[in-house]
N, C-alpha and C positions, 0 to 999 in steps of 0.2 A: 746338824741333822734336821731336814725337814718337817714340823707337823701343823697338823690341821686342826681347825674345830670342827664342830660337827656341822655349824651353818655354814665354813669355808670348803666343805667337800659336798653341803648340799647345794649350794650354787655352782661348785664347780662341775659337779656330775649330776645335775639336775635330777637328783633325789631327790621325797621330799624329808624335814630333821623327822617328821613322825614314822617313817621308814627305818632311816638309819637306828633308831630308839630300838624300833622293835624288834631287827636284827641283833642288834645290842642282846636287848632280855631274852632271847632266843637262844643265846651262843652262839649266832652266824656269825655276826662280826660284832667283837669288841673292840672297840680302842687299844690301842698301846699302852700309853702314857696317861696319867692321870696325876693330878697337881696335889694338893693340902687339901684346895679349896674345893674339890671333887670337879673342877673342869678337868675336859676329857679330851686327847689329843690323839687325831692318828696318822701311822705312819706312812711312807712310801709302798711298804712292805702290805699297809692295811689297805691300800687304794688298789693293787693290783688284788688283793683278796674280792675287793670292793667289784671290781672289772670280773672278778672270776663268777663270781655271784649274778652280775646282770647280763651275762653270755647266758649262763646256765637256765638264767628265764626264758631268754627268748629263743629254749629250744622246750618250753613249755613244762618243763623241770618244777613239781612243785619243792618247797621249801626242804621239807624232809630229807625229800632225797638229795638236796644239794648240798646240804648238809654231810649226806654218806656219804660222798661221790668226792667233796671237794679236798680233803687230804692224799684222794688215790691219784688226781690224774694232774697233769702237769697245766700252765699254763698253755704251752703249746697244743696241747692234745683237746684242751678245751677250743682253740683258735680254732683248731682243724674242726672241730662238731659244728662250731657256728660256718666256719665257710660252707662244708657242706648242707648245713640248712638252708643258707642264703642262696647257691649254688639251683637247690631243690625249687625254693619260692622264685628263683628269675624262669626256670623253665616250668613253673607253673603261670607264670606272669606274662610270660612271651607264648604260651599257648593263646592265654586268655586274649590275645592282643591280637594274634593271627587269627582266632574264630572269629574277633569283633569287628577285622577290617575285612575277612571274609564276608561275611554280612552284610556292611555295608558296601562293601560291591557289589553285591546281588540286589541289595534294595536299587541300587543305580541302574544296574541290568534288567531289572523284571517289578520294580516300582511297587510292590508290596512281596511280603513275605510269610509264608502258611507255616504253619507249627512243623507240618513232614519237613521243608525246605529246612529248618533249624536243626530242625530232629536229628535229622541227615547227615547236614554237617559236624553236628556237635561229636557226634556217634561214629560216622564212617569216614571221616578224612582221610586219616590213615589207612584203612585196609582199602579203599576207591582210589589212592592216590597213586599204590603200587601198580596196578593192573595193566596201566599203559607201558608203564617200563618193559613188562614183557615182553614188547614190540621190538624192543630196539636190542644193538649190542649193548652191552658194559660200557662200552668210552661213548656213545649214543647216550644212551641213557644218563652219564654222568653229566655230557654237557647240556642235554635239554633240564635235566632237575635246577640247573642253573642257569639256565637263558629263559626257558618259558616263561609266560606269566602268573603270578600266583594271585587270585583273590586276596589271598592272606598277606600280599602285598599291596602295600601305599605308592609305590614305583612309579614313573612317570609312562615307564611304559606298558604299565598292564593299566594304569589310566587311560592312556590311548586306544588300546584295547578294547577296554570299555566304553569308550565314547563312539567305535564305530561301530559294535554291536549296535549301540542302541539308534546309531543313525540309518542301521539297515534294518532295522525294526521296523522305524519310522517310515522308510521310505518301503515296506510290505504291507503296514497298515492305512499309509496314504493312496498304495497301487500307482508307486514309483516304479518303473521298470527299471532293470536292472542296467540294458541299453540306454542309457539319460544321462546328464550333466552330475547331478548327483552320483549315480551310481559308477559314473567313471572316476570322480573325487575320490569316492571312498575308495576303489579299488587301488589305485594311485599310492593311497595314504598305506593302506594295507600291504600292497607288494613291498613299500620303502619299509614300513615296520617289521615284517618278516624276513627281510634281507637282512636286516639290524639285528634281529633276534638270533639268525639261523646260521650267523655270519657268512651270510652269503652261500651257502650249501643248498644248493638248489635240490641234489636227491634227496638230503636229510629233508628238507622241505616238503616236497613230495610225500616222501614218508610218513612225515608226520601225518600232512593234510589226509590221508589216507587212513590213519588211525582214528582223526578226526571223525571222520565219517562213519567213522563204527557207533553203533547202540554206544547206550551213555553206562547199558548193564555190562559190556564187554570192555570199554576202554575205560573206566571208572574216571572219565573228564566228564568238565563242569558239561553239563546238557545245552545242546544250542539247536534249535528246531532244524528239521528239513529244510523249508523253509527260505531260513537264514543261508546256511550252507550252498543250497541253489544258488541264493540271490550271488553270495559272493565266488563262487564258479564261473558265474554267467557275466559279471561286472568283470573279472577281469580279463573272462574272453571277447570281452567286449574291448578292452584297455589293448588287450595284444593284436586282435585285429586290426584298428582303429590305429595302430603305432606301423604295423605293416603296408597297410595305405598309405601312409606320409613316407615309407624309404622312396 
């Protein structure tokens, strides 16, 4: 039968022996086995006690109650508390991860960011995010919550995204027309990305672009100026014209 010392289950389970000691004088955990010589040995039986005890912490369990608790519930049923708290900390974790690369989209987008713009986010994602669905059906709705782009994504293609907002910014605060070299690139870039996005559903397209264009209080989408929205109406009637002349 297997046992341990006290310094061969504090390196093994990276406790430290002043720990193990003071569950000892505690009654949490004692040893099994104990020699002549008062060395102290524990079992197989003591390491899974051992295992039950530091699950129980790191669902913030002080000592006490681990103590009451640990005779009534099973190994298993402890497993199951820890996954559900793990469970709990990844979509707290994955929240925290989607606000932060939402952010820094916008810092990309709009080059500084005001406490409201944070506020906003932190605050109204969710209940801003549903309001466009309204728009659409159910199987509409299901595939744009999955093709569109999400701030809260890293994606390559809500990068793209973002790199031609902010070239059609550029080219409103330069007093690029829309009609130009430039502003036919972009729209070029844009019609290939929304064909990618939209797979090719030219009315869903419409559609969308159409909600688009709604106040940012009615469609709860990221806010994109007048402005912007001309520019790229105007650049791609400028693209389809321009493609009409060369048939």
């Amino acid at each position: 039968m297997n046992r341990w010392t006290t310094g061969q289950v504090s390196k093994q389970r990276n406790i430290s022996v002043r720990t193990l000691r003071y569950y000892d004088q505690i009654g949490l955990l004692k040893p099994s086995y104990k020699e002549d010589n008062g060395r102290r040995y524990y079992s197989e039986e003591d390491l899974f006690t051992l295992e039950k005890i530091t699950l129980l912490k790191s669902l913030s369990l002080p000592l006490d109650d681990i103590r009451n608790v640990m005779d009534r519930l099973s190994f298993r049923h402890i497993l199951i508390a820890h996954h559900n708290h793990l469970q709990e900390q990844l979509t707290s974790l994955q929240s925290s991860i989607a606000n932060t690369t939402s952010l820094i989209n916008m810092v990309d987008l709009e080059g500084e960011l005001s406490w409201e713009r944070v506020s906003h986010l932190v605050h109204n994602v969710q209940p801003t995010a549903k309001q466009w669905i309204e728009y659409f059906t159910d199987d509409e709705s299901a595939f744009l919550q999955n093709a569109l782009p999400k701030l809260s994504s890293g994606d390559q293609a809500t990068q793209q995204y973002v790199s031609l907002l902010r070239r059609i910014e550029w080219c409103i605060q330069e007093a690029i027309p829309p009609q130009s070299d430039e502003g036919y690139h972009i729209a070029c870039e844009l019609m290939k990305l929304s064909q990618e996005t939209f797979n090719g559903d030219e009315e869903l397209m419409e559609k969308f672009w159409e909600v688009r264009k709604r106040p940012t209080e009615e469609s709860g989408l990221y806010p994109v100026s007048e402005d912007v929205l001309n520019f790229v109406e105007m650049s791609i009637a400028y693209v389809l014209e321009k493609e009409k002349t060369q048939q």
